[in-house]
VOGU-3710 file (C-alpha; in Angstrom, 3 decimals, decimal comma):
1> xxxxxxxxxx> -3,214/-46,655/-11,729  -2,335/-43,248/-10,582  -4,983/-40,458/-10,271  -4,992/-37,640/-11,576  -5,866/-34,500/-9,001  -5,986/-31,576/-11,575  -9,158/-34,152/-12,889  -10,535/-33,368/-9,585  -9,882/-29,325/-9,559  -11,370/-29,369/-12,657
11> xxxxxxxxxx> -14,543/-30,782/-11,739  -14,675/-28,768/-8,732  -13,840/-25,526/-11,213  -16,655/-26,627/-13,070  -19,273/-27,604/-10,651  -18,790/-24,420/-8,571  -19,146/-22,278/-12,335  -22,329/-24,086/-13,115  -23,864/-23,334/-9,477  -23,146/-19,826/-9,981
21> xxxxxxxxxx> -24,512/-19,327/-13,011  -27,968/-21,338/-12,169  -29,549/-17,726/-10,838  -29,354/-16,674/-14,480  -30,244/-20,261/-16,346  -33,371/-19,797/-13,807  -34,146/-16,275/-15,156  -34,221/-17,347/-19,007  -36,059/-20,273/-18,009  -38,857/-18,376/-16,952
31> xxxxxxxxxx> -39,648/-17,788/-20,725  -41,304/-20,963/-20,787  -43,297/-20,374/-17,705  -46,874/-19,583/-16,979  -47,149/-15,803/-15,727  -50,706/-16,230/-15,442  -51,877/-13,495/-17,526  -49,512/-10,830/-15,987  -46,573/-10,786/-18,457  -50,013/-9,737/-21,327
41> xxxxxxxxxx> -51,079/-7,267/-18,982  -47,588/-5,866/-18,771  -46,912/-6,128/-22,607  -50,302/-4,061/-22,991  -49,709/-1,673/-20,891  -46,481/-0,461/-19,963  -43,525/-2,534/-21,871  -43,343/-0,151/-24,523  -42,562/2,114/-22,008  -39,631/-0,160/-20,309
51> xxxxxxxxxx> -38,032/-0,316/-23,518  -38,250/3,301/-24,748  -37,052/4,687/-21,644  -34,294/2,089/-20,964  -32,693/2,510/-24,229  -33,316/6,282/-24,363  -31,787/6,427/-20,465  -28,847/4,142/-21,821  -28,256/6,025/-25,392  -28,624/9,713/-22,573
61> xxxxxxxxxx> -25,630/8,010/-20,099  -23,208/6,296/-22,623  -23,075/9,918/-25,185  -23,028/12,543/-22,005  -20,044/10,084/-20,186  -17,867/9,718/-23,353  -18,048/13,479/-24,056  -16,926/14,491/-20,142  -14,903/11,225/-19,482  -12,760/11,560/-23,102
71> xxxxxxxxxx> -12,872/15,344/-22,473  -11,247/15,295/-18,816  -8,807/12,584/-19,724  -7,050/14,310/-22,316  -7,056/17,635/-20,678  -5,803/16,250/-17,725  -2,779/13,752/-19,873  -1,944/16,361/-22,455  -2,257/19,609/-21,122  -0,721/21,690/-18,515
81> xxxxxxxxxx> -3,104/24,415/-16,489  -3,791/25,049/-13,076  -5,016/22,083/-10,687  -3,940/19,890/-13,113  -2,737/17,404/-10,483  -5,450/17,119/-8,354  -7,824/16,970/-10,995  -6,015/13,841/-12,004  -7,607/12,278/-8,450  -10,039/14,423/-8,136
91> xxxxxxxxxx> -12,095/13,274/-11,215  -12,313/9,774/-9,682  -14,169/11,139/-6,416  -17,842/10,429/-7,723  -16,956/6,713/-7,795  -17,407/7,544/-3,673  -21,295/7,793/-4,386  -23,755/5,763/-5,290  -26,011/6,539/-7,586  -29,180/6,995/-5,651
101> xxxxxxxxxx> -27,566/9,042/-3,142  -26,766/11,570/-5,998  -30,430/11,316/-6,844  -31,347/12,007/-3,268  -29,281/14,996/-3,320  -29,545/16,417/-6,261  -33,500/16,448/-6,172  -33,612/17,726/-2,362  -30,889/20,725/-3,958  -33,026/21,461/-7,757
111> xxxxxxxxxx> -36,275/20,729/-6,253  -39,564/23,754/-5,849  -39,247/23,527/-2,492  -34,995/23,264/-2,388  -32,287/25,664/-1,306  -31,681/26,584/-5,313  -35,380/27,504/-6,267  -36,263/28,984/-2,903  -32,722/31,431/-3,198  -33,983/32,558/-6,828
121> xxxxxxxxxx> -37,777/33,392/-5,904  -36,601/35,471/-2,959  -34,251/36,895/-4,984  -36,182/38,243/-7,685  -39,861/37,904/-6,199  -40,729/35,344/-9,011  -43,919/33,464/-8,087  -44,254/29,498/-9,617  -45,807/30,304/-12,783  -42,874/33,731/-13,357
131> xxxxxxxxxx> -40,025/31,168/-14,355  -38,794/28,259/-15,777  -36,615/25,570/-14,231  -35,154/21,852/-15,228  -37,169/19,050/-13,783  -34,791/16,655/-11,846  -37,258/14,039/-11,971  -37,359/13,067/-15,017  -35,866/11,157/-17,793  -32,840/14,302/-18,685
141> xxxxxxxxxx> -32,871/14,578/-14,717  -32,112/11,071/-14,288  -29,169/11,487/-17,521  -27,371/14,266/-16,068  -27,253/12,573/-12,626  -26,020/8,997/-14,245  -23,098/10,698/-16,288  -21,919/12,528/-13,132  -21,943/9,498/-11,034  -20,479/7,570/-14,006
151> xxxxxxxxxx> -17,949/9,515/-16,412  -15,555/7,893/-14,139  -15,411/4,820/-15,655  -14,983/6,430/-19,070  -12,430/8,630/-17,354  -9,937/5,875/-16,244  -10,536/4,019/-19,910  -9,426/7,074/-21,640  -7,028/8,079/-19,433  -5,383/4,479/-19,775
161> xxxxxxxxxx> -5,381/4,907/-23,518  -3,857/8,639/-23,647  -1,296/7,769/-21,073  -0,199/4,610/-23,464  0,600/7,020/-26,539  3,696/7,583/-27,802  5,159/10,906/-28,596  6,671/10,024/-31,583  3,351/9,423/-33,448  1,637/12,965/-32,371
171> xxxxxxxxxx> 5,168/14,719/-33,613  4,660/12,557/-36,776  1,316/13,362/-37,090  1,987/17,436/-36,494  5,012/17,098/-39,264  2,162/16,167/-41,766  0,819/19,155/-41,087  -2,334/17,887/-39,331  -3,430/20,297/-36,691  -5,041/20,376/-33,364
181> xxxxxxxxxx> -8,019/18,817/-33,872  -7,094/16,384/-36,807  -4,359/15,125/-34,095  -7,067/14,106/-31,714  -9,874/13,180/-34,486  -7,446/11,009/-36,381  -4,466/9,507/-34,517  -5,266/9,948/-30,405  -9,014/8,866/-30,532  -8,833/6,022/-32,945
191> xxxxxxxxxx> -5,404/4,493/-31,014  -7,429/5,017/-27,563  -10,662/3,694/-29,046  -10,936/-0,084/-27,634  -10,338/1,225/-24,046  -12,596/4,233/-24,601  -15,091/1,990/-26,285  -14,845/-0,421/-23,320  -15,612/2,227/-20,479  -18,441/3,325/-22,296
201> xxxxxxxxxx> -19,823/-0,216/-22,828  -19,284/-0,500/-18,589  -21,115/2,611/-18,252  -24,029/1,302/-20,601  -24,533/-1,830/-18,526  -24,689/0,127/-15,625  -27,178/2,218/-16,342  -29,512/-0,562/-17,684  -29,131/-1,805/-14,715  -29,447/1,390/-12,116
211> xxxxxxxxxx> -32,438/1,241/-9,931  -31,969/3,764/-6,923  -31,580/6,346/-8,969  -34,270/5,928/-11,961  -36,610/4,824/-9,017  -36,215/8,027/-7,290  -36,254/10,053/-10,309  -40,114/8,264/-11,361  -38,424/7,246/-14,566  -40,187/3,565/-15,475
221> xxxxxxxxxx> -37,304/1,065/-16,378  -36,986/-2,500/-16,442  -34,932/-2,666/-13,178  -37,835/-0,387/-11,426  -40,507/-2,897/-14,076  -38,692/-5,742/-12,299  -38,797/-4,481/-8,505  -42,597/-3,123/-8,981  -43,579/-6,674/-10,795  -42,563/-9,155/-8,088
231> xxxxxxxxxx> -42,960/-6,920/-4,717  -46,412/-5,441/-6,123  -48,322/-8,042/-8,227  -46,460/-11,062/-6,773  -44,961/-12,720/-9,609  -42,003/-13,715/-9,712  -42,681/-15,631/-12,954  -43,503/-12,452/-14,928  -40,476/-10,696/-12,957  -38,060/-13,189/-14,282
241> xxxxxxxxxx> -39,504/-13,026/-18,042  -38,857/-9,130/-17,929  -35,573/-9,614/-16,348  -34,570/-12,255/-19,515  -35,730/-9,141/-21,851  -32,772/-7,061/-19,660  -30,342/-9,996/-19,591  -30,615/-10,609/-23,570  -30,086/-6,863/-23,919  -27,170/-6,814/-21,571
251> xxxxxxxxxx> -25,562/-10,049/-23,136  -25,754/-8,526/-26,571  -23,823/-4,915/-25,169  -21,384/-7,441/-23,649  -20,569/-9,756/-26,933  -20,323/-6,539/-28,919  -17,595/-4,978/-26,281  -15,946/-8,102/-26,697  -15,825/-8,554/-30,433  -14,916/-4,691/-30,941
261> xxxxxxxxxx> -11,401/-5,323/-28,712  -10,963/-8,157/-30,334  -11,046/-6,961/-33,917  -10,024/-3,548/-33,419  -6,908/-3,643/-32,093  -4,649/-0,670/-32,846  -0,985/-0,640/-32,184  1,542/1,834/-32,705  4,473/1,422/-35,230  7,059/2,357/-33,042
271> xxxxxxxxxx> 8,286/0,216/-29,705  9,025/4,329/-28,910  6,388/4,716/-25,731  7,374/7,963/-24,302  4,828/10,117/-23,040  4,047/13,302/-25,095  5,024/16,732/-23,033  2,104/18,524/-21,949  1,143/21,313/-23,670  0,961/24,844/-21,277
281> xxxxxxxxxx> -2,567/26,296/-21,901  -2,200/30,300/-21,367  -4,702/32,976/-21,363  -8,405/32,193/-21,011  -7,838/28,584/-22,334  -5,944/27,565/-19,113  -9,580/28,921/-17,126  -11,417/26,712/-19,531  -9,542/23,622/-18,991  -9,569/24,474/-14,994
291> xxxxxxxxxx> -13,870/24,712/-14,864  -14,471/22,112/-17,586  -12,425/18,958/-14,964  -13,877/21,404/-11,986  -17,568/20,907/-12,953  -17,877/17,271/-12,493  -16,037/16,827/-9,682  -18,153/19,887/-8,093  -21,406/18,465/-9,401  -20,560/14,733/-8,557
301> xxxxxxxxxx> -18,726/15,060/-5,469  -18,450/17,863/-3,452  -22,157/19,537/-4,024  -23,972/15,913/-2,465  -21,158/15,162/0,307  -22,208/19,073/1,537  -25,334/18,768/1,336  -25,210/15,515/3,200  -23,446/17,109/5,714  -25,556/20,319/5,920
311> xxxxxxxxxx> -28,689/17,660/6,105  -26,958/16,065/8,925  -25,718/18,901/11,417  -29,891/20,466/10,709  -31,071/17,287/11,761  -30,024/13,514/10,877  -31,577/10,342/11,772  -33,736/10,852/14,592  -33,260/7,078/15,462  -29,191/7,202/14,739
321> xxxxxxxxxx> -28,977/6,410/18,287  -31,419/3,407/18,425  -30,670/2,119/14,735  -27,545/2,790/13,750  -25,166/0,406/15,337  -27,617/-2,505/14,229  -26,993/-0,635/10,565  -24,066/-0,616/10,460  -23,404/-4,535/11,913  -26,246/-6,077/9,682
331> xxxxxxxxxx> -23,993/-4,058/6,856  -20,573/-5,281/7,686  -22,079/-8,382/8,656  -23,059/-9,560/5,341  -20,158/-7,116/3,533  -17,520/-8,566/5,544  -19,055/-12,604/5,093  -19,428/-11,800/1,006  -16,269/-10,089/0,541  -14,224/-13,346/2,533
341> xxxxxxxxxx> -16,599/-15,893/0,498  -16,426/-14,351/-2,970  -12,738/-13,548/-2,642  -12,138/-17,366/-1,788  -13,956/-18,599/-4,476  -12,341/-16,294/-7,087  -9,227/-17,209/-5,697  -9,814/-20,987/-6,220  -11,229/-19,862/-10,299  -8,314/-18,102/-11,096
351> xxxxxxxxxx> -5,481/-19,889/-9,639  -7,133/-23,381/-11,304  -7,485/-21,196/-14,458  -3,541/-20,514/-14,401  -2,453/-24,026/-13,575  -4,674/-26,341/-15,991  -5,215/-23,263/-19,050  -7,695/-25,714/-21,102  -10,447/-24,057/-22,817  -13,091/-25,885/-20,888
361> xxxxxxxxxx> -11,372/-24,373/-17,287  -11,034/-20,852/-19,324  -15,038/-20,836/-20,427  -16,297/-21,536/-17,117  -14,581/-19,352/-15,502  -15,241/-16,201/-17,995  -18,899/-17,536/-17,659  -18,592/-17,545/-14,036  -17,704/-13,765/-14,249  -20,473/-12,722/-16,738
371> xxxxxxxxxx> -22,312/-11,824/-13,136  -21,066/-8,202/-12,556  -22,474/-6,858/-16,100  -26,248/-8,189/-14,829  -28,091/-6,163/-13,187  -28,536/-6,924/-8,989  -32,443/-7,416/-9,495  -32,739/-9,502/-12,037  -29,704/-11,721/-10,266  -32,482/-11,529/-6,944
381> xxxxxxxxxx> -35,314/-12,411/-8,923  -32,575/-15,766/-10,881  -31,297/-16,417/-6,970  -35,204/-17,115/-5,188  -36,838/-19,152/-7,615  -33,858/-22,372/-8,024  -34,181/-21,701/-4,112  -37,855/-21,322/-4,023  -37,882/-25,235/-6,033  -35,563/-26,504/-3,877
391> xxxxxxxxxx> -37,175/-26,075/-0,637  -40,416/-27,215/-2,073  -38,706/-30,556/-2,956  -37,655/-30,957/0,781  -40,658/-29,937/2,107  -42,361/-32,705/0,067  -39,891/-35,602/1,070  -39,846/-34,376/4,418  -43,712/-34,164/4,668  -44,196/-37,322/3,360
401> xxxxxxxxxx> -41,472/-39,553/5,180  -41,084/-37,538/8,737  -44,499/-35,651/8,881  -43,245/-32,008/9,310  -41,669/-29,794/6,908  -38,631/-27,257/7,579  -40,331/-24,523/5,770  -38,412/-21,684/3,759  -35,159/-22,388/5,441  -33,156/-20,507/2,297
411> xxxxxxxxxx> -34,720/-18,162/1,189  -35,552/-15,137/3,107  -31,892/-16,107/4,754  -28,601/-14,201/4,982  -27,762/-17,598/2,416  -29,948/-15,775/0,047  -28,396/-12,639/0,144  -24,461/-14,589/0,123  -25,210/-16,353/-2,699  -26,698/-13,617/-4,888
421> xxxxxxxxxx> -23,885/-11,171/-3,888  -21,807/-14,179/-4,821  -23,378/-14,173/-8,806  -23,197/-9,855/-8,609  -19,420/-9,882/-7,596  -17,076/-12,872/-8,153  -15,690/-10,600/-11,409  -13,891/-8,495/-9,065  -11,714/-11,309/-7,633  -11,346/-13,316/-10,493
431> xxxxxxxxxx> -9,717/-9,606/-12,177  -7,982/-8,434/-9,481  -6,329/-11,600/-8,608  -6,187/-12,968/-11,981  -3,839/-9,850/-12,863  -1,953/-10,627/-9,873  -1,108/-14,297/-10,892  -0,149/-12,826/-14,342  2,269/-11,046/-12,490  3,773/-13,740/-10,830
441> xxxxxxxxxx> 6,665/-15,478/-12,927  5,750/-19,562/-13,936  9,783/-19,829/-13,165  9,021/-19,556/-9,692  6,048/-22,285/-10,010  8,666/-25,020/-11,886  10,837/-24,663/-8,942  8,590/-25,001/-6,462  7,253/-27,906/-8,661  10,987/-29,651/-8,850
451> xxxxxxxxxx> 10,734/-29,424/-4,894  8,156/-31,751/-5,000  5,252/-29,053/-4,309  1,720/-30,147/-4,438  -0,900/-28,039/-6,196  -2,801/-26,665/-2,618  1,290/-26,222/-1,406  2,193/-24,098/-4,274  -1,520/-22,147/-3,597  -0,187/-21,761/0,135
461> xxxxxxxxxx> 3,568/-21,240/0,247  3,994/-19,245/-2,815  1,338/-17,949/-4,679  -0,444/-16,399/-1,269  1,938/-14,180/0,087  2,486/-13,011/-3,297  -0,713/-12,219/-4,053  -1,429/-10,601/-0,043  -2,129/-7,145/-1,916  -3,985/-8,180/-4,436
471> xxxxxxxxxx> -6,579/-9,809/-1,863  -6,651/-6,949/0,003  -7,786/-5,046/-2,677  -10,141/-7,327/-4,005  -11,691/-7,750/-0,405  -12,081/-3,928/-0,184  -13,656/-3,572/-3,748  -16,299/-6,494/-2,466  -16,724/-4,990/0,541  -17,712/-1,572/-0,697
481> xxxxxxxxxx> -19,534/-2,640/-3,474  -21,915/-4,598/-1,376  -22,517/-1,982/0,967  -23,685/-0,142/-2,011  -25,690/-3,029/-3,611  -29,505/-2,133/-3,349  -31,961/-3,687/-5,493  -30,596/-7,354/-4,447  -29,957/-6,752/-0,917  -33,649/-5,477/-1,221
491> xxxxxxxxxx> -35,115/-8,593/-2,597  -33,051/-10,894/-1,076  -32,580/-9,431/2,348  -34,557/-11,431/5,431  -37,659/-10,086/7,010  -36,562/-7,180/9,392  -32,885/-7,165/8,360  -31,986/-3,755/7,020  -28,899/-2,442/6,256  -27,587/0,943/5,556
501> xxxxxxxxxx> -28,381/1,123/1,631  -31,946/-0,213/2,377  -32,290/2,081/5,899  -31,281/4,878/3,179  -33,820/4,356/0,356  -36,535/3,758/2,774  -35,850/6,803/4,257  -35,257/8,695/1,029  -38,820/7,045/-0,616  -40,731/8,304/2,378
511> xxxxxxxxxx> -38,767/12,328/1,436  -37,164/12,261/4,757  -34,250/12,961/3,319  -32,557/14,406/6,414  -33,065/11,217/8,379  -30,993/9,111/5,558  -28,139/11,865/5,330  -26,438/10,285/8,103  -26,635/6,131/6,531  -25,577/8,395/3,160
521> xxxxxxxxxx> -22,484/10,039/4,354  -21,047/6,584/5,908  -22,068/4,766/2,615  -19,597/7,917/0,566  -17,052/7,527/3,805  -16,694/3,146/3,074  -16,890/3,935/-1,021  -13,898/6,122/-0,599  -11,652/3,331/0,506  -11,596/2,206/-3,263
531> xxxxxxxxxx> -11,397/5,275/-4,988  -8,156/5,924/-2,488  -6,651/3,034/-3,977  -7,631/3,823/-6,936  -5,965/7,456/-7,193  -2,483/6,079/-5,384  -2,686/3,536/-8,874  -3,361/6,317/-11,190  -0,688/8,714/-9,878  2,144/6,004/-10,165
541> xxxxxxxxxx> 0,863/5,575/-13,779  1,320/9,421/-14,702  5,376/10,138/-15,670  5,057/13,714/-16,953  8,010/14,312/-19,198  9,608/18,046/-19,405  7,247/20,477/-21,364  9,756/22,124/-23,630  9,884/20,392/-27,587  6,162/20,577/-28,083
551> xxxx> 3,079/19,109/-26,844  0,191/16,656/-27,795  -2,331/18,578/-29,085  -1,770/22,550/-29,609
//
């Protein structure tokens, strides 16, 4: 009797789904574990707190991105001023930074003792008690820094949608006699909606699961409840518990997003899809439309990198010398090993995903995905304690048949810090590359088939080189993201192995801020690779017809 071999891919699809997802089994498992007595303290004392300001940060991030992201995106697809085209780039620039090094920034700018305050005192002689100013940490500090590091994402949703409308509606629309802002209100937002709707639900997860940032601005969160729970009181029980109250909350955001775009789907009468003309803003309008896209980008982007840079020349890490090549290797060490083992094993998902489509293949690999919209800590906290039972089980049968014991020989290990980066990031691949198998035609995969092509041959021969860029890309988007990566590389991370994101927030905690301006600026240099890729997409995706016979939205 012949064998079957997809039986075989499947089983390896399937084993390798259910080993990544044991980090977060672990974490809900914890509910029925004995915190001994610290989860009580922690619901006495400051829960209520985690909760308020999580969903208040969350509620703060999601309204402030969706009124600058939808607000850039259709000034920059259906209008016509000055800058426009670099603005169309330019607004993805704050993707370059990560959040805490906006914090870091931003405070050492706004701060009493910072180059803003100190300018206006000796300006007008004000003492401390003569004037007012906006406390950066704090909750509202902590919002506006989150929507300028995030609108982004909201940004490129919108943008996607606006770019996708057809002119033909809006000219319907205006010979109805709906004006300027019923155009928007009524046809353009509610046709853009699921991808709108979609950014903002991205930009909600993230910020229930920021920790750099919130951290540094003394706002108490879960992810800064789940840090200060297992590295001060030493539980990792009562860690996990709070981290299933942020997973629960996360997997509700994320069945929501998913049953919105699948029951609001809007589609346009017409198979018409050309572009509407920009509209050519005059007068003081065109000056409006030029500072409202400047003001992120200046606020996001080009206020921290100078700054950085100012920090830098003044003074810099003292210990660049000493430190930073070790930095920099531990970095690309474990970027460069995570990016080649995540990319491999979203590679292996997506292709089995395209050549045996069942709905058991399809579920575990969308489960095997669900990893990027949790955030890093609690993923730490899921990845040490299946380790953390593992080991003990050798030590115990090692103990008891050989008389010695290996010890923690996982955790505490670069292995640790793989396979939790693994969890965070095998999304990316299994998107990237997944879009680039949709791409490739299953005419070319019968013929290969007639010629007697195995399933690994057709992986090899003809799929690989066809996918080459989408790899690449995939790689880089790994790469970057876990240089970037904090609050698991912090958990996770062996004893004495820093890399530049830890070197930086160590650095920053301690308010030597001019020490960690030089880790910052090569963090912003590696996150730029991405956003360059991204902007090169975006421009090819922008066909600007001729202006004359109307606009979109006068």
């Amino acid at each position: 009797m012949k064998r079957d071999p997809g039986r075989y891919w499947t089983l390896a699809c399937l084993a390798l789904s259910g080993i990544v997802m044991v980090p977060i089994l672990a974490v809900a498992w914890s509910l029925a574990q004995d915190s001994e007595g610290v989860w009580s303290h922690l619901a006495e004392t400051v829960l209520g707190k985690y909760v308020s300001n999580t969903l208040l940060l969350a509620a703060g991030v999601g309204c402030g991105t969706l009124l600058v992201g939808v607000t850039t995106a259709w000034l920059v697809t259906a209008f016509s001023f000055p800058g426009v085209g670099v603005f169309r780039w330019a607004l993805l620039l704050p993707l370059a930074i990560p959040s805490y090094l906006l914090a870091y920034a931003m405070t050492d700018l706004l701060q009493f003792s910072g180059p803003v305050q100190a300018w206006l005192r000796d300006s007008t002689g004000w003492g401390r008690e003569d004037y007012w100013f906006p406390q950066v940490r704090s909750l509202g500090g902590a919002v506006v820094i989150l929507v300028l590091c995030l609108y982004p994402y909201v940004y490129l949703a919108a943008s996607n949608g606006f770019l996708g409308l057809s002119a033909s509606v809006i000219e319907a629309s205006r010979t109805l006699g709906a004006g300027p802002w019923a155009r928007f209100s009524r046809v353009v937002l509610p046709l853009a909606r699921p991808s709108i709707f979609a950014g903002v639900a991205l930009v909600v997860m993230e910020t229930m699961a920021e920790f750099g940032a919130v951290d540094y601005c003394a706002v108490d969160t879960f992810s800064t409840g789940i840090y200060r729970t297992w590295m001060g009181r030493g539980s990792l029980t009562a860690a996990a518990q709070l981290s299933t109250c942020l997973l629960g909350a996360v997997g509700l955001l994320y069945l929501l997003e998913s049953g919105f775009r699948k029951s609001a789907k809007f589609h346009h009468a017409t198979q018409r899809t050309r572009p509407p003309a920009p509209v050519v803003l005059s007068g003081a309008w065109r000056w409006v439309a030029f500072l409202a896209c400047a003001a992120p980008v200046l606020g996001g982007f080009l206020v921290p990198v100078a700054r950085f840079i100012q920090l830098t020349i003044e003074g810099g890490d003292s210990r660049t010398g000493e430190l930073f090549a070790q930095l920099v290797g531990n970095s690309v060490l474990v970027a460069g090993a995570a990016s080649l083992s995540v990319v491999a094993l979203g590679l292996f998902l997506a292709h089995h995903r395209r050549e045996s489509p069942s709905t058991a293949n399809r579920f575990a690999v969308r489960v095997a995905g669900l990893g990027y919209a949790i955030p890093g800590g609690v993923i730490a906290i899921g990845v040490l304690g299946p380790l953390w039972w593992f080991e003990s089980g050798v030590n115990e049968f090692t103990e008891r048949v050989l008389g010695w014991s290996p010890g923690l020989f996982l955790s505490g290990t670069i292995f640790a810090v793989l396979f939790g980066y693994q969890v965070r990031f095998l999304a990316i691949p299994l998107n990237v590359v997944g879009a680039g198998l949709e791409r490739i035609r299953s005419s070319i995969d019968d013929a290969a088939k007639t010629l007697g092509a195995s399933r690994l041959r057709l992986l090899w021969s003809v799929h690989l080189p066809l996918l080459r860029g989408s790899l690449v890309c995939a790689a880089l988007m790994v790469f970057v993201d876990v240089l970037k990566e904090l609050p698991a590389t912090l958990i996770l991370r062996p004893f004495n192995f820093d890399t530049l994101a830890v070197r930086v927030y160590q650095l920053a905690s301690d308010e030597r801020l001019s020490e960690a301006s030089t880790g910052a600026l090569a963090i912003i240099l590696a996150g730029l690779i991405p956003v360059v890729l991204l902007t090169r997409m975006l421009k090819s995706s922008y066909v600007i017809p001729s202006t004359s016979g109307g606009g979109a939205g006068t």
